[in-house]
GUKOL-10496 format. One line per 5 residues: for each residue x, y, z of C-alpha. Coordinates in Angstrom, 1 decimal. Layout:
BEGIN
X/Y/Z | ...
***
This chain:
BEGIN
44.0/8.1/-87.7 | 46.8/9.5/-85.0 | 49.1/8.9/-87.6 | 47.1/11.1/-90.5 | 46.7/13.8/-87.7
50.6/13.8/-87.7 | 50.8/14.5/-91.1 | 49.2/17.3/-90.9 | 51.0/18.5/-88.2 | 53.7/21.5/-89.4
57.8/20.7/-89.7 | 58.1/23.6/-87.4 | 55.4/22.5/-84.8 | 57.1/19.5/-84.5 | 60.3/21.2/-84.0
58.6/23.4/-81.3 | 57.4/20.2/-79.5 | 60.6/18.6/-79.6 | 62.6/21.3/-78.3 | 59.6/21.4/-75.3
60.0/18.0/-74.5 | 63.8/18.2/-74.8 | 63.7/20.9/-72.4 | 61.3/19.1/-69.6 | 63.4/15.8/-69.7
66.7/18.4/-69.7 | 67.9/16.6/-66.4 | 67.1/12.9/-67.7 | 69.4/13.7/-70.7 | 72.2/15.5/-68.8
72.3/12.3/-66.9 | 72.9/10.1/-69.7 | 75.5/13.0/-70.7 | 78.9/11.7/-69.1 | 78.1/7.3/-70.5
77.3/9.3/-73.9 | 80.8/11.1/-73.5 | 82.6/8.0/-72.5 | 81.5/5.6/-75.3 | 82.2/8.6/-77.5
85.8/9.0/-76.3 | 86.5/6.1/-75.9 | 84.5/3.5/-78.1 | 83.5/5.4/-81.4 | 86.2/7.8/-81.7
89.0/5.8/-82.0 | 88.0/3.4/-84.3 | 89.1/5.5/-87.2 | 92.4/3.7/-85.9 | 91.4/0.3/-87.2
92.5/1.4/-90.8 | 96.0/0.9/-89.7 | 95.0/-2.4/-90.2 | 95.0/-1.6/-93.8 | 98.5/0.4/-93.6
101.8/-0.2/-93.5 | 101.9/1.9/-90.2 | 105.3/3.7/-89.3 | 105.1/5.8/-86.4 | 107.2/8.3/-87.8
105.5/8.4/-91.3 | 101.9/8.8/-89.3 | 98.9/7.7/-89.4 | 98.2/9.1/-93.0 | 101.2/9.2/-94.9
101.9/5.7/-94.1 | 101.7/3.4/-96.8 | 98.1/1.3/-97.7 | 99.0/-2.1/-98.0 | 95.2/-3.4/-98.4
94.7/-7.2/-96.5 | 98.3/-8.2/-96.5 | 98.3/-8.3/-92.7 | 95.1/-10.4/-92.5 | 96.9/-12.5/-95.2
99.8/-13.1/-93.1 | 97.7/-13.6/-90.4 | 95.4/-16.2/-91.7 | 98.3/-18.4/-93.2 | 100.8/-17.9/-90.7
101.3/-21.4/-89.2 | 100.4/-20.6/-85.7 | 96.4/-19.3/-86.6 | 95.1/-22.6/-86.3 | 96.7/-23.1/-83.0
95.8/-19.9/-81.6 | 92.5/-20.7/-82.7 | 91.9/-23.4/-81.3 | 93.3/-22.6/-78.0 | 91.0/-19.2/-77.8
87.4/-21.1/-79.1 | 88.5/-23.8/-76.5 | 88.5/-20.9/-73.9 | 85.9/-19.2/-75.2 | 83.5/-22.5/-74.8
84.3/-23.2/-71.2 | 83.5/-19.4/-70.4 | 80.1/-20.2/-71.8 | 79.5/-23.9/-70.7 | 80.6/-23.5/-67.5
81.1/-19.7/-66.6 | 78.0/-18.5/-67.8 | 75.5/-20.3/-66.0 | 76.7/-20.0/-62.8 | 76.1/-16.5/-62.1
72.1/-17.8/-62.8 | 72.3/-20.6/-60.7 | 74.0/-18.2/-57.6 | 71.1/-15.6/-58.1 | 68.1/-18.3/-58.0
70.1/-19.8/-55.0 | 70.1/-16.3/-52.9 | 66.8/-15.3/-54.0 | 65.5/-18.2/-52.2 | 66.9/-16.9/-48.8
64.3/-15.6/-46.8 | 66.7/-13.7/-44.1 | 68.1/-10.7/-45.5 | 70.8/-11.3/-43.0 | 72.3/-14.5/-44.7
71.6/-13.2/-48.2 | 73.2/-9.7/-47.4 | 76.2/-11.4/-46.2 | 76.6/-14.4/-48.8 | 76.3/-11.6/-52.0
79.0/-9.6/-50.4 | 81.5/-12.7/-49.9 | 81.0/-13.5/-53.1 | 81.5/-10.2/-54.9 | 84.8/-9.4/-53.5
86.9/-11.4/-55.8 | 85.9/-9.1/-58.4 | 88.0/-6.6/-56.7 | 91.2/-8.1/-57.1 | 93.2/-8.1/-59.8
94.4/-11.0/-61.8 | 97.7/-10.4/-60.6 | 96.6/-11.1/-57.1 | 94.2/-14.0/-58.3 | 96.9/-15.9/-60.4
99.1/-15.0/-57.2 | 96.5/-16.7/-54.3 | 96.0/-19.7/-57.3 | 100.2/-20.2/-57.2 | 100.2/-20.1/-53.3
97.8/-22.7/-53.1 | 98.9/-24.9/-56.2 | 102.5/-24.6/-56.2 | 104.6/-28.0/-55.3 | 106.6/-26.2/-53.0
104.4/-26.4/-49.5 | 101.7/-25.6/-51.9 | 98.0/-25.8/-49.6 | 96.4/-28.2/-51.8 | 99.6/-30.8/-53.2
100.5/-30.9/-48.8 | 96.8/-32.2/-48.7 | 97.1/-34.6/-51.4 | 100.4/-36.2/-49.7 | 98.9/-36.5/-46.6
96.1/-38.4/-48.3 | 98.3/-40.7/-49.9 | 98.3/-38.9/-52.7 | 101.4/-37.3/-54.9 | 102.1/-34.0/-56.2
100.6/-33.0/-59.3 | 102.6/-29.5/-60.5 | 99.5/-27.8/-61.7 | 101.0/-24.4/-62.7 | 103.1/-26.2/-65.5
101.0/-28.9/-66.7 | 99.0/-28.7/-70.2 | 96.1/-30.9/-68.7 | 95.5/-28.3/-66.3 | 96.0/-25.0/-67.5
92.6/-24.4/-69.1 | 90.9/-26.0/-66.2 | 92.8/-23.5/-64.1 | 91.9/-20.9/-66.4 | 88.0/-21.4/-66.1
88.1/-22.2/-62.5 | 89.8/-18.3/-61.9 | 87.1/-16.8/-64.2 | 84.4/-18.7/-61.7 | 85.9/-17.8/-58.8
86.2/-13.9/-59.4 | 83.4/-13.4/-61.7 | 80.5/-15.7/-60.5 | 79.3/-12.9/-57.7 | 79.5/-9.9/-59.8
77.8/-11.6/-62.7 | 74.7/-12.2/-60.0 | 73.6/-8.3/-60.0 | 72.1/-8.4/-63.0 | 70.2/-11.8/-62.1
69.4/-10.2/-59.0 | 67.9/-7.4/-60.1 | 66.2/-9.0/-63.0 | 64.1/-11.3/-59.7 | 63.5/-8.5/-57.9
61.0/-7.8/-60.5 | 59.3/-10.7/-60.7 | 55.3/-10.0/-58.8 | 55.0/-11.8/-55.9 | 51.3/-12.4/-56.1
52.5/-14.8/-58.8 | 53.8/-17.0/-56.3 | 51.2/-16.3/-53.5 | 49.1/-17.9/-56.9 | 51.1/-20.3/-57.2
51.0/-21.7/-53.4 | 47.4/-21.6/-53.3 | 47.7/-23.9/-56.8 | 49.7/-26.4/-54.6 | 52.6/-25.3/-56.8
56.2/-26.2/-54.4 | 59.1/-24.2/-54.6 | 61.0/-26.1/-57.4 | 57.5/-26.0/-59.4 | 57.6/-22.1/-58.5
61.3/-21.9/-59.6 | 60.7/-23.8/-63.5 | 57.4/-22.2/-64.0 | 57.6/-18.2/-62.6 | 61.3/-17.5/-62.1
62.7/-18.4/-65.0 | 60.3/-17.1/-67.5 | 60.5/-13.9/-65.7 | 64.0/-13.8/-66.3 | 64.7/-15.7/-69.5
64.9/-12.5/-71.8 | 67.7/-10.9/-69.7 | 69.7/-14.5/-69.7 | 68.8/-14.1/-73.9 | 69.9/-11.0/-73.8
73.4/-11.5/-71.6 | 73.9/-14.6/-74.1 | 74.0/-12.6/-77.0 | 75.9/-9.6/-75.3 | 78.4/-12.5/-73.9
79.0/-13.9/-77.1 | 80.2/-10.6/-79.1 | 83.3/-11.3/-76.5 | 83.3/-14.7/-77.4 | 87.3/-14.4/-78.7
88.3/-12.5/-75.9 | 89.8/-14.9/-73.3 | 91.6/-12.1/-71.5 | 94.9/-10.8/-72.1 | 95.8/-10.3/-68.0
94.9/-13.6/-67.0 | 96.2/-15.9/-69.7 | 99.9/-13.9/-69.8 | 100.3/-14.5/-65.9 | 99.7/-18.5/-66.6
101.2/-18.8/-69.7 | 104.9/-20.4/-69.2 | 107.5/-22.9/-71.4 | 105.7/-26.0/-70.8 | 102.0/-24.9/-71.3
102.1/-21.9/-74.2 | 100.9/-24.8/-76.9 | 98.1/-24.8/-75.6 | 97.6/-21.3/-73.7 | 98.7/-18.9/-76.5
95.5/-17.3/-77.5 | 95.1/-14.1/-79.9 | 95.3/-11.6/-77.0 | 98.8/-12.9/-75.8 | 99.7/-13.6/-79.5
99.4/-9.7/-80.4 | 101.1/-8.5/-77.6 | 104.4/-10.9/-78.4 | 104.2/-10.4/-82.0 | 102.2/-7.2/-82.2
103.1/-4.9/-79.7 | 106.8/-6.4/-78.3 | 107.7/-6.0/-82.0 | 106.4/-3.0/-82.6 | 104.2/-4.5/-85.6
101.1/-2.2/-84.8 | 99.1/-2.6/-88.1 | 99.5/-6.7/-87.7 | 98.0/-6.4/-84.0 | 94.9/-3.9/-85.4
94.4/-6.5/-88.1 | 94.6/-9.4/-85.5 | 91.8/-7.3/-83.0 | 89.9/-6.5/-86.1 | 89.5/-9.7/-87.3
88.4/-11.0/-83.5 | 86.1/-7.9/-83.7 | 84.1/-9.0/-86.6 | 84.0/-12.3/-85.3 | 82.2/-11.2/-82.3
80.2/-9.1/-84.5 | 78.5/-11.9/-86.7 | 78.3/-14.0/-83.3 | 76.1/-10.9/-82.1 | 73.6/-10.3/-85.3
73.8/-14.5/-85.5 | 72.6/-14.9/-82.2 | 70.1/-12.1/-82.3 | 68.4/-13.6/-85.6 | 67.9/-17.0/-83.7
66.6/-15.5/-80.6 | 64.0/-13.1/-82.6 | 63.1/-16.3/-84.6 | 62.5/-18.3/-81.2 | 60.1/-15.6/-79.9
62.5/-13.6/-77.5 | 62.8/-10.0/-78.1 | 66.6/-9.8/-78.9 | 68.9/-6.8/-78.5 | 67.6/-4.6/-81.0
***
């Protein structure tokens, strides 16, 4: 019926109506002005640079006069020895970040929700978002003081246990451990807001229900919390994943050394030693591009399953 009524409704009634509401929600949308600027800027606008990819790019030709070479870069890319390798090493990474990484910031959030004094809670949340203040040059640089063999904090400890001294900075066995273990450590408390926030939500006459069922806190946690929050943790899961390939460039360059690149290379170093040092900018676009729709099909993928498994998806 409402929607025969709005048939009937004139094309410039409707324009009329729209400009009214646009006008009463004027400060709403002048709010969302300066994100809509920046993803314009600096997301949408320049993509028209991926079809480099495509080119033959000299920078003194330019970007249009430089000749279109179609997929040979993906080509080269895809059969150059070192792809499975790189790989490897990135989906390796990758995995971790979501085994490991990604449920952490969850567990934090449940853990400080259940603090009844805002004192403790206040304090422990700002401890542990600090790290994601500092750079990975001062992470790496606090992980070499402690780790290094020489006086190093934590090979001292292991000789005065008994133990010897393991050189963790160089060793293979270590270097994705290392890896993860940084990404905890500096993202696990930033990571919480979201959780946080998603909690604060919840209605607390569910619990009061709850007790009054005989329902104990764990009981509480399984059947109330996480429902309540299991469409943002979808929704981050799918988010996370169109990143899945992107291990960090900052990070993995300030480990990488001689005795652990075979198994730290990942794409994001890879383009900047044979992309960028080299001056080989439409190789590097193909390289991002092809990490790009990766993390695209990951996206709609993931989406699909979570639509088909009754959760409401990103779009």
């Amino acid at each position: 019926m409402q929607t025969s009524m709005e048939a009937r409704i004139p094309a410039a009634s409707k324009s009329s109506m729209l400009w009214k509401k646009l006008l009463r929600n004027r400060w709403l949308y002048f709010m969302v002005l300066p994100g809509l600027l920046y993803f314009l800027i600096f997301k949408y606008w320049p993509m028209y640079g991926i079809f480099i990819a495509f080119k033959d790019y000299q920078p003194f030709l330019g970007f249009w006069d430089s000749p279109f070479v179609g997929l040979k870069h993906f080509e080269r890319f895809f059969n150059d020895s070192n792809f499975i390798v790189l790989f490897r090493n990135t989906l390796i990474l990758a995995f971790y970040n979501i085994v490991f990484f990604f449920p952490l910031p969850i567990i934090i959030a449940l853990m400080l929700n259940e603090l009844r004094q805002e004192f403790l809670k206040r304090t422990f949340q700002t401890l542990i978002y600090i790290p994601h203040f500092m750079s990975w040059v001062v992470v790496v640089g606090i992980a070499y003081i402690f780790l290094t063999t020489e006086n190093g904090i934590v090979n001292e400890l292991l000789v005065r246990f008994g133990g010897q001294k393991i050189n963790f900075l160089v060793s293979p066995d270590w270097f994705r451990t290392l890896v993860t273990a940084e990404v905890i450590w500096k993202e696990t408390g930033w990571g919480t807001i979201i959780f946080l926030a998603a909690l604060a939500g919840v209605d607390p006459q569910l619990y009061e229900a709850a007790r009054m069922d005989g329902a104990n806190r764990f009981r509480q946690l399984v059947h109330i919390t996480l429902p309540a929050i299991r469409t943002t943790i979808v929704i981050l899961l799918i988010l996370r994943l169109g990143h899945f390939l992107d291990t960090g460039f900052e990070q993995i360059f300030l480990m990488l050394n001689a005795m652990n690149r075979d198994i730290g290379e990942v794409f994001d170093t890879y383009v900047y030693a044979v992309g960028i040092s080299q001056g080989q900018y439409s190789f590097s676009t193909a390289v991002g591009l092809f990490k790009s729709v990766v993390g695209l099909i990951l996206v709609v993928a993931s989406n699909y399953l979570a639509k088909k498994f009754g959760e409401e998806g990103i779009y």
